[in-house]
TORDREN-378127 format. One record per residue: residue in three letters; x, y, z of N, C-alpha, C, O in turn. Coordinates in steps of 0.02 Angstrom, whole numbers, padded with zeros to 5 digits, always signed. Layout:
N
alaXYZXYZXYZXYZ...
//
This chain:
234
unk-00785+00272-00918-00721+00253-00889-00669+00307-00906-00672+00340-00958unk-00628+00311-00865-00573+00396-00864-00520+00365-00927-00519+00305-00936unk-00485+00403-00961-00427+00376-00977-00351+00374-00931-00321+00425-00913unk-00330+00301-00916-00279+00288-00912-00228+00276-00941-00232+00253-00998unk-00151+00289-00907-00074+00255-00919-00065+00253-00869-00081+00298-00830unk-00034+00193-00850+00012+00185-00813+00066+00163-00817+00078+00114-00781unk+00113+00186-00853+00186+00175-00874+00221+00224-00820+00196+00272-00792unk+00282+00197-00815+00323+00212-00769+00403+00202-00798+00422+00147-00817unk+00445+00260-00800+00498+00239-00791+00541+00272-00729+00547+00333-00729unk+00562+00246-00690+00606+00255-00649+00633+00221-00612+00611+00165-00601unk+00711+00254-00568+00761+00187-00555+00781+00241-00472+00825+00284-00468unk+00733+00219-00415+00765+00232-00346+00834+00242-00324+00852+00183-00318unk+00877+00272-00310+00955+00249-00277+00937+00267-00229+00898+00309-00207unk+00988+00210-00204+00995+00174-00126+01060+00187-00126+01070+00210-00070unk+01127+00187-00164+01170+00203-00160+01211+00266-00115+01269+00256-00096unk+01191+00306-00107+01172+00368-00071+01195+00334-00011+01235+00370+00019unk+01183+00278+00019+01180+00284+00093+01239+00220+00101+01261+00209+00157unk+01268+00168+00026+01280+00117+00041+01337+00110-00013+01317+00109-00071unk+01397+00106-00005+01458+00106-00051+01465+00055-00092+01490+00063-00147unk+01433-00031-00060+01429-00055-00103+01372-00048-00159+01317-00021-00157unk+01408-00083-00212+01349-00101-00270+01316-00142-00275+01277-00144-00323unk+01318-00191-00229+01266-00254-00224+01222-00247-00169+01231-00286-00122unk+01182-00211-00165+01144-00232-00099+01085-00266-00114+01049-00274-00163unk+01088-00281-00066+01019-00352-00033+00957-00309-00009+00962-00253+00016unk+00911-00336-00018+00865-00307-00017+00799-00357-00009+00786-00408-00041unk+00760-00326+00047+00704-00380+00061+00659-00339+00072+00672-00286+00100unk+00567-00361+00041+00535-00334+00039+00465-00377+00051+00419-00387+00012unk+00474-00400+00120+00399-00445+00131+00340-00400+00128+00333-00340+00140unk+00287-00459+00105+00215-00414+00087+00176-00461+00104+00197-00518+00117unk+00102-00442+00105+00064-00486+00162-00011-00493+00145-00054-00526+00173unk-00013-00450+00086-00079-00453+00046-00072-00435-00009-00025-00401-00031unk-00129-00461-00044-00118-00411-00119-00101-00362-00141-00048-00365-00173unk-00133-00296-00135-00096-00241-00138-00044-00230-00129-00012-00191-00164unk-00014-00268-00067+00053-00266-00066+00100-00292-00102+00158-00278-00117unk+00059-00338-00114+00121-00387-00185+00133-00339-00240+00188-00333-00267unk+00069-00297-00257+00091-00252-00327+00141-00228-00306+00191-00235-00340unk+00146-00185-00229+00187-00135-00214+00246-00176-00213+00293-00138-00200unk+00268-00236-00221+00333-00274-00211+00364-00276-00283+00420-00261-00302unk+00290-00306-00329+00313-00286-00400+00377-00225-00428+00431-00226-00457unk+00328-00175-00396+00333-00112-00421+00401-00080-00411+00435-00042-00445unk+00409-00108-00351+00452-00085-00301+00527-00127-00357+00568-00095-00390unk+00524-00192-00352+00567-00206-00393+00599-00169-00466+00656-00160-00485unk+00532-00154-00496+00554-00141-00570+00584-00085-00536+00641-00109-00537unk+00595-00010-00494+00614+00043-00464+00683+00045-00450+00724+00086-00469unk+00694-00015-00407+00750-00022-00381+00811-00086-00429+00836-00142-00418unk+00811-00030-00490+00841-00107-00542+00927-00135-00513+00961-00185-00525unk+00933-00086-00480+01008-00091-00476+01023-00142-00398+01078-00148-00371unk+00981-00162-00382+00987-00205-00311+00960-00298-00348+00947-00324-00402unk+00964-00310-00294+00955-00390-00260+00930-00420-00220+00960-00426-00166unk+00852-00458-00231+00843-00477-00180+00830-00532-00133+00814-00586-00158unk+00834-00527-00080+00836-00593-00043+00763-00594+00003+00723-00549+00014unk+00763-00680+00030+00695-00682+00095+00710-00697+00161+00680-00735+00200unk+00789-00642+00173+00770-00658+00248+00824-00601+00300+00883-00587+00287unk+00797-00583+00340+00822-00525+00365+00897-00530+00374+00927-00477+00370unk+00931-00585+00385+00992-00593+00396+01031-00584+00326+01090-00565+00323unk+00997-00597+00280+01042-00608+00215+01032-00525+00192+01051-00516+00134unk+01002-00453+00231+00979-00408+00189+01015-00373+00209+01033-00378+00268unk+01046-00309+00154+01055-00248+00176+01028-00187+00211+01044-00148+00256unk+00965-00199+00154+00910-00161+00193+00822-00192+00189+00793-00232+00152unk+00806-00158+00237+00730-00195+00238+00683-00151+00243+00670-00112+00288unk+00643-00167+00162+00578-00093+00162+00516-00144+00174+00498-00197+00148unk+00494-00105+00221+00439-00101+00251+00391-00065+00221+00397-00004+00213unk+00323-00110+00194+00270-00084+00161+00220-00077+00220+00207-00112+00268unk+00199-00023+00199+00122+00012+00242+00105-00017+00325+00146-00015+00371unk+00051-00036+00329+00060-00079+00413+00027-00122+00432-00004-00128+00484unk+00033-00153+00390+00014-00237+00431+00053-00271+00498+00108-00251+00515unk+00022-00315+00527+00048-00332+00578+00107-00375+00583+00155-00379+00622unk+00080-00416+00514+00132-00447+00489+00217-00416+00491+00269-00432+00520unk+00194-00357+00438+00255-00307+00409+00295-00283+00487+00354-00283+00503unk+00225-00260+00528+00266-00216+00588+00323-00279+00627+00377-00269+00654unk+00290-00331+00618+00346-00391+00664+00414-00396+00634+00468-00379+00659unk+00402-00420+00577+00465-00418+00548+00531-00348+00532+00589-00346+00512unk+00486-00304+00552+00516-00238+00551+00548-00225+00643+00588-00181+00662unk+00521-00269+00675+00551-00234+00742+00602-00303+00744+00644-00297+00789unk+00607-00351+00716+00661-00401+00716+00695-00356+00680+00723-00318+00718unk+00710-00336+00597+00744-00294+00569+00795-00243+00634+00856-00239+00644unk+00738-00212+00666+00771-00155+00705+00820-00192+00750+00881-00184+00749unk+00778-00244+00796+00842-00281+00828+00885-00293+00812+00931-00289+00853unk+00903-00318+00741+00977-00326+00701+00996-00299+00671+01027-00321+00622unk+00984-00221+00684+01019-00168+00665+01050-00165+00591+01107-00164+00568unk+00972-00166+00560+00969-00180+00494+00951-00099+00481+00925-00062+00523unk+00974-00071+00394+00932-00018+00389+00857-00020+00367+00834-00063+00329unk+00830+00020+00390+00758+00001+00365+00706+00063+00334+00705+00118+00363unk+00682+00056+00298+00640+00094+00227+00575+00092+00241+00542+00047+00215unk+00537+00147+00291+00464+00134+00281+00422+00171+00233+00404+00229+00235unk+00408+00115+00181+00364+00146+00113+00282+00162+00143+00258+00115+00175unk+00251+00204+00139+00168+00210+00164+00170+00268+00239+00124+00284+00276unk+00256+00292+00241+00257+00335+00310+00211+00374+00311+00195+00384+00252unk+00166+00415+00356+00150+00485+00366+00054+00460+00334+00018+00508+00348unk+00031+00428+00314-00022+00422+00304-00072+00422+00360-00070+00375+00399unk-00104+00456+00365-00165+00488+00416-00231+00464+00400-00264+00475+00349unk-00241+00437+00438-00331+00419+00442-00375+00475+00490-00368+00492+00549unk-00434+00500+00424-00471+00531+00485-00485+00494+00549-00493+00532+00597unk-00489+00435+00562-00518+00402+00630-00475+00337+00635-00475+00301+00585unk-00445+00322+00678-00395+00275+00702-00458+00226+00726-00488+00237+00779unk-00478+00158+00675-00524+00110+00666-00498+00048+00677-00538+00004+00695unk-00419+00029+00667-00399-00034+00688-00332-00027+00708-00301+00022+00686unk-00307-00067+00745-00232-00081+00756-00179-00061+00705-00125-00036+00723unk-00198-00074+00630-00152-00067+00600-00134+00020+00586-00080+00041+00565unk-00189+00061+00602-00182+00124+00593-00111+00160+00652-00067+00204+00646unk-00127+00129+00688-00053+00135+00740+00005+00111+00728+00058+00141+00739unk-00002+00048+00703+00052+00000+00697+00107+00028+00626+00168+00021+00623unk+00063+00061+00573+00074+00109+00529+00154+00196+00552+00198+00214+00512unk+00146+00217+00604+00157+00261+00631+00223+00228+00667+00280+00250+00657unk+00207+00159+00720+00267+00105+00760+00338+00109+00691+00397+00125+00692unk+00289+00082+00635+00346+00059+00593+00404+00130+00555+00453+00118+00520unk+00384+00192+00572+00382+00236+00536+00458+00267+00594+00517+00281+00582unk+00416+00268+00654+00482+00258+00719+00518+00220+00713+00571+00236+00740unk+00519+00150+00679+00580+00118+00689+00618+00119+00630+00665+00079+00630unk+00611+00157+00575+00645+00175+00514+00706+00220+00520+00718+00269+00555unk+00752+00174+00458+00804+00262+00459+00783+00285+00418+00799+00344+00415unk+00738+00261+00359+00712+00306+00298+00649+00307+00272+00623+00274+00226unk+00635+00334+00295+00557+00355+00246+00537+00366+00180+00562+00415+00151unk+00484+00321+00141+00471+00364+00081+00382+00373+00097+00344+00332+00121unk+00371+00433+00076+00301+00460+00078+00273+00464+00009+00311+00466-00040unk+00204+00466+00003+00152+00488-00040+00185+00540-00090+00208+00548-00147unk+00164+00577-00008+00138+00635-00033+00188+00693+00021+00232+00682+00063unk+00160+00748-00002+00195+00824+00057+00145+00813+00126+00166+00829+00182unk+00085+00788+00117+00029+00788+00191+00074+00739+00201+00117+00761+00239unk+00086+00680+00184+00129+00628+00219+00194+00621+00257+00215+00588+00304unk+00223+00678+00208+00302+00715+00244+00294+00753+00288+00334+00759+00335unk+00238+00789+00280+00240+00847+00361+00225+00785+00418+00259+00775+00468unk+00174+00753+00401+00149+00701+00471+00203+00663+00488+00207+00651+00548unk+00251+00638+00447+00318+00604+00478+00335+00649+00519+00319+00650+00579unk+00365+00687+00494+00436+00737+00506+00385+00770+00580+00420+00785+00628unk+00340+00776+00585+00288+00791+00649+00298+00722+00721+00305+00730+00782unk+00292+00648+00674+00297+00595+00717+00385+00588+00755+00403+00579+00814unk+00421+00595+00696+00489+00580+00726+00519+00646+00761+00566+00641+00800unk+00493+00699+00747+00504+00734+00797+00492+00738+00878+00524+00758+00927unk+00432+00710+00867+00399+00690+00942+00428+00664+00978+00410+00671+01036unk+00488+00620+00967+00530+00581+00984+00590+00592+01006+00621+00555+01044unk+00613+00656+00977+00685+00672+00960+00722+00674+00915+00777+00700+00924unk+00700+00642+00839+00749+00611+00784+00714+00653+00719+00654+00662+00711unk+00749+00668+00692+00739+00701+00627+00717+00648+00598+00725+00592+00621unk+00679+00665+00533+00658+00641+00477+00716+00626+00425+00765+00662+00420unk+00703+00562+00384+00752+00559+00322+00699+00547+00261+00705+00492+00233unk+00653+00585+00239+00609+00576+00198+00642+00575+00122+00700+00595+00113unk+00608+00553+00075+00599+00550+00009+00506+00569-00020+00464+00550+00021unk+00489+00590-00059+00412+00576-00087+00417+00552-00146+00433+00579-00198unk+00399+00490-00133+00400+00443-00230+00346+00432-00243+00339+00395-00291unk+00276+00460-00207+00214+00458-00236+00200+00393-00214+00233+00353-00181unk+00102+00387-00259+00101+00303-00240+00103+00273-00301+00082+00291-00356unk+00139+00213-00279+00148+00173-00347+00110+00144-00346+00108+00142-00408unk+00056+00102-00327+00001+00045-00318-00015+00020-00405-00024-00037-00425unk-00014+00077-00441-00024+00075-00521+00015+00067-00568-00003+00044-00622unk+00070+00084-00556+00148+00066-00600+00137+00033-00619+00123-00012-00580unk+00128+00012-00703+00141-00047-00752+00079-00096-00737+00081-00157-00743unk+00025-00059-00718-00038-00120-00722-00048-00110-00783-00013-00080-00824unk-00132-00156-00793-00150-00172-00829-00222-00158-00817-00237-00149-00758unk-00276-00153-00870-00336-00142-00846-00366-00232-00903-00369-00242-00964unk-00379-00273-00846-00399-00346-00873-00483-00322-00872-00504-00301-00819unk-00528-00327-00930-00598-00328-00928-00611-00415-00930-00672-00421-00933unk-00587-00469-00928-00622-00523-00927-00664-00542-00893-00705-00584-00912unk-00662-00510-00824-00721-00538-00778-00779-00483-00769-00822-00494-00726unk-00780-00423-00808-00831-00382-00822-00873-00412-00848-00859-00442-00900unk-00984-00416-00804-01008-00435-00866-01036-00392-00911-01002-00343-00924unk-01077-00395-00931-01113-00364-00995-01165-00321-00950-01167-00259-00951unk-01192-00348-00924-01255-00297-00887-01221-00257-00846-01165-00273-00826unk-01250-00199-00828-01218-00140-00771-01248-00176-00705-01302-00201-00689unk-01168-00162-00669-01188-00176-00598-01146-00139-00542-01103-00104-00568unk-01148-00136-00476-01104-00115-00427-01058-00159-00390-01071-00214-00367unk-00997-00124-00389-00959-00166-00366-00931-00160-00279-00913-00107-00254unk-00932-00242-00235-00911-00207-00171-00860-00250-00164-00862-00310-00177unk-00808-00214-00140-00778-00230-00109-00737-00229-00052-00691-00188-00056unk-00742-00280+00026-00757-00261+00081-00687-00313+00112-00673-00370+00092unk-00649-00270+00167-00610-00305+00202-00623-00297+00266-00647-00246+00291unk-00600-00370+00303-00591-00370+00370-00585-00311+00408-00537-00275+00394unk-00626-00290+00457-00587-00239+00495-00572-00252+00578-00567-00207+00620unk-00569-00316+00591-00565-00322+00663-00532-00417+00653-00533-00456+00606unk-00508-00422+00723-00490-00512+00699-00537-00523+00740-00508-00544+00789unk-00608-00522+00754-00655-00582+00769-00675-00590+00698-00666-00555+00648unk-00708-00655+00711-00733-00683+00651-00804-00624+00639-00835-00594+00683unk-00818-00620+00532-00879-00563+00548-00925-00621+00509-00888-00667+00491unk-00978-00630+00496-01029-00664+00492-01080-00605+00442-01091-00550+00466unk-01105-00624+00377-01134-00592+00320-01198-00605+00326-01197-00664+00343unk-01262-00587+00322-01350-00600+00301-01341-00555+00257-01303-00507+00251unk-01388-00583+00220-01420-00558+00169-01442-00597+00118-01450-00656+00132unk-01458-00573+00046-01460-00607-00007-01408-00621-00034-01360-00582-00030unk-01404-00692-00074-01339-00700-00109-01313-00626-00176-01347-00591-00213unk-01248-00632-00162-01239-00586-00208-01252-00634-00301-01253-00695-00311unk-01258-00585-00343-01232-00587-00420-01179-00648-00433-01183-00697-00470unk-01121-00623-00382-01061-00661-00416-01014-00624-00349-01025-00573-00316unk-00971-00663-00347-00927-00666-00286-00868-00690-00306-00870-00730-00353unk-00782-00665-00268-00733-00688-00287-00685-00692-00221-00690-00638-00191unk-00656-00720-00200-00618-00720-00138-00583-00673-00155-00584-00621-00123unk-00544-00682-00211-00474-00654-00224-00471-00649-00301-00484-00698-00336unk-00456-00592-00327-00456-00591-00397-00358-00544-00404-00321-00517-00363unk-00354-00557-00469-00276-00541-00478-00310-00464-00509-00361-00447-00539unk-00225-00418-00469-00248-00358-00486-00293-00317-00530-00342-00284-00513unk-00258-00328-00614-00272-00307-00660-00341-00329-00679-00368-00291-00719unk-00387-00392-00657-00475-00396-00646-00495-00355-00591-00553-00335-00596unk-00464-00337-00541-00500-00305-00493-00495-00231-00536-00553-00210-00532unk-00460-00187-00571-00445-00136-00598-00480-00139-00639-00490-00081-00656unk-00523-00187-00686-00570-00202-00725-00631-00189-00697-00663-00140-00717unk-00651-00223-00655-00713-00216-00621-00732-00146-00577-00787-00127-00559unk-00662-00113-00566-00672-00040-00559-00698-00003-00587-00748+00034-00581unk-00649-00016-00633-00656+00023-00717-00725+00057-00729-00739+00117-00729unk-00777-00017-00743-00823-00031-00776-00884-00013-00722-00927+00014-00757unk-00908-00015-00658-00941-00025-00600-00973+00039-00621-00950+00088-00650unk-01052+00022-00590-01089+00115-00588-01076+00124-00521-01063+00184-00517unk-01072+00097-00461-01034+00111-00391-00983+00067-00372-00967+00014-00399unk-00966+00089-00335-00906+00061-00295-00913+00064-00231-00891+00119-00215unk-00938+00022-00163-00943+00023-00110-00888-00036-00091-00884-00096-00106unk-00840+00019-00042-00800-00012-00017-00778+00027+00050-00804+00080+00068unk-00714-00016+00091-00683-00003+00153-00610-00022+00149-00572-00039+00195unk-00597-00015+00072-00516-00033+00053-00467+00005+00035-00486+00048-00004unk-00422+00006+00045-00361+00067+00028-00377+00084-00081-00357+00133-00113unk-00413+00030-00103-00441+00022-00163-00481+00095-00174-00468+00124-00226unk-00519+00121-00138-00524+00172-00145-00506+00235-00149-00535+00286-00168unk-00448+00220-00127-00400+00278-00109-00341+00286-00196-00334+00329-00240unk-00314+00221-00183-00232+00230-00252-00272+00188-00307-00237+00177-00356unk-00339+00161-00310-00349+00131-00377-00413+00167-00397-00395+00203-00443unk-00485+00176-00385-00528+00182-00415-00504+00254-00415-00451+00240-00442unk-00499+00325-00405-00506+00384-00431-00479+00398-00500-00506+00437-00539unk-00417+00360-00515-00412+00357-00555-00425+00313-00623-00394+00309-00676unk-00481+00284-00600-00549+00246-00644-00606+00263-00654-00628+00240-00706unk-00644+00297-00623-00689+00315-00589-00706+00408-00549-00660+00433-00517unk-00757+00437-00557-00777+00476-00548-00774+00463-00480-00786+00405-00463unk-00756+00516-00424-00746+00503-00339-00835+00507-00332-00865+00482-00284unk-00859+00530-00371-00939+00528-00328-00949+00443-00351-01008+00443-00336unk-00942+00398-00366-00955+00344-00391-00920+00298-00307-00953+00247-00296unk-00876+00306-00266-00846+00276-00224-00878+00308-00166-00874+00365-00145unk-00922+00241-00141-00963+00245-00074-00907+00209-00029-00877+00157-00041unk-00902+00244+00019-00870+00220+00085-00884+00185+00148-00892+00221+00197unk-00889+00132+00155-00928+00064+00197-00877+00082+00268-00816+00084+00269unk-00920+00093+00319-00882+00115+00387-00840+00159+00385-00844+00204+00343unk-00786+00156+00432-00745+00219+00454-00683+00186+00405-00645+00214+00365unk-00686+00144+00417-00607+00102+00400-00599+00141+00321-00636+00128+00273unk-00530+00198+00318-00500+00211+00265-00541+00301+00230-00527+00341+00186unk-00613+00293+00299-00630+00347+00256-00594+00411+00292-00578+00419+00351unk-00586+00467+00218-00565+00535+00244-00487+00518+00236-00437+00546+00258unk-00495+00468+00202-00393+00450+00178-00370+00481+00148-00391+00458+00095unk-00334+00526+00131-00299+00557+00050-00235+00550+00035-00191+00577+00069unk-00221+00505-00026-00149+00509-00028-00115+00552-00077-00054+00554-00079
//
């Protein structure tokens, strides 16, 4: 297992764009990962407030691209809210589901961008050009890791591989095979970062491979299940 920290100190301003000192601030999320990123996002932004609903916000950051996120982001736009797309400029070698577009939609309807990375800032500042509109980028890196934790409780004792596999289409998908070892719908971050940790593989089709296992894990150890996410770099 690699050695980790993930300590973080830092404090975002938003001030820059907004005279008052109280702003409102809303930050819906729609899956796990995203909840860390809501976490995270909070401890960042110490100097704000936040609320659950577009009317009560100053501004509205938009995490990565769910379908979820993109709806509530084009209501945002309708009420001429400002809006923060965190996950801008991220490129998939192969455009595999809706959300890989819907990713890019939300990125157009932003006045501010924060990126990864510099590959992430050129691909904005490339998209909103296409358009007509300059870029308002920031790069704050990915936080997905800020202030975790690495939980071993649900590690067992014997060596095994770990998969873990998401939806990639809305029909229903249907599994054969043998039963697995042990199975979890849903585990809280800091066990899933455990079971990284510890795994002699990792076969997956989750952004998990991308902002959590490299830095657990040796990249030859992370097998890539379909197209979905592979050839990602953040």
């Amino acid at each position: 297992m690699k050695d980790y920290c993930f300590e973080y100190e830092h404090n975002l301003s938003l001030f820059e764009n907004f005279k008052t000192s109280n702003i409102k601030v809303m930050i819906p999320f729609s899956s796990r990962s995203d909840k860390v990123l809501f976490e995270n996002m909070k401890r960042m932004l110490k100097d704000c407030s936040f609320v659950d609903t577009i009317d009560n916000c100053d501004i509205f950051i938009a995490i990565g691209d769910r379908k979820e996120i993109f709806d509530l982001t084009l209501e945002a736009f309708i009420k001429h809210k400002y809006i923060i797309h965190y996950g801008a400029g991220v490129k998939q070698k192969h455009l595999t589901c809706y959300d890989d577009y819907l990713r890019h939609c939300i990125t157009i309807l932003s006045n501010e961008q924060w990126c990864e990375s510099k590959k992430c800032a050129k691909t904005t500042k490339k998209i909103l050009k296409s358009i007509g509109r300059k870029s308002n980028m920031k790069i704050i890196g990915a936080i997905h890791l800020l202030g975790s934790k690495i939980d071993l409780s649900k590690v067992p004792e014997e060596p095994y591989n770990l998969v873990l596999y998401n939806q990639t289409t809305t029909i229903k998908e249907i599994f054969i095979g043998s039963n697995p070892d042990q199975s979890y719908a849903n585990l809280p971050h800091d066990q899933l970062l455990g079971l990284i940790a510890c795994c002699k593989k990792f076969y997956t089709n989750s952004s998990s491979g991308v902002y959590e296992a490299p830095f657990l894990i040796d990249k030859d150890k992370i097998i890539w299940l379909g197209k979905r996410n592979k050839g990602r770099k953040c």
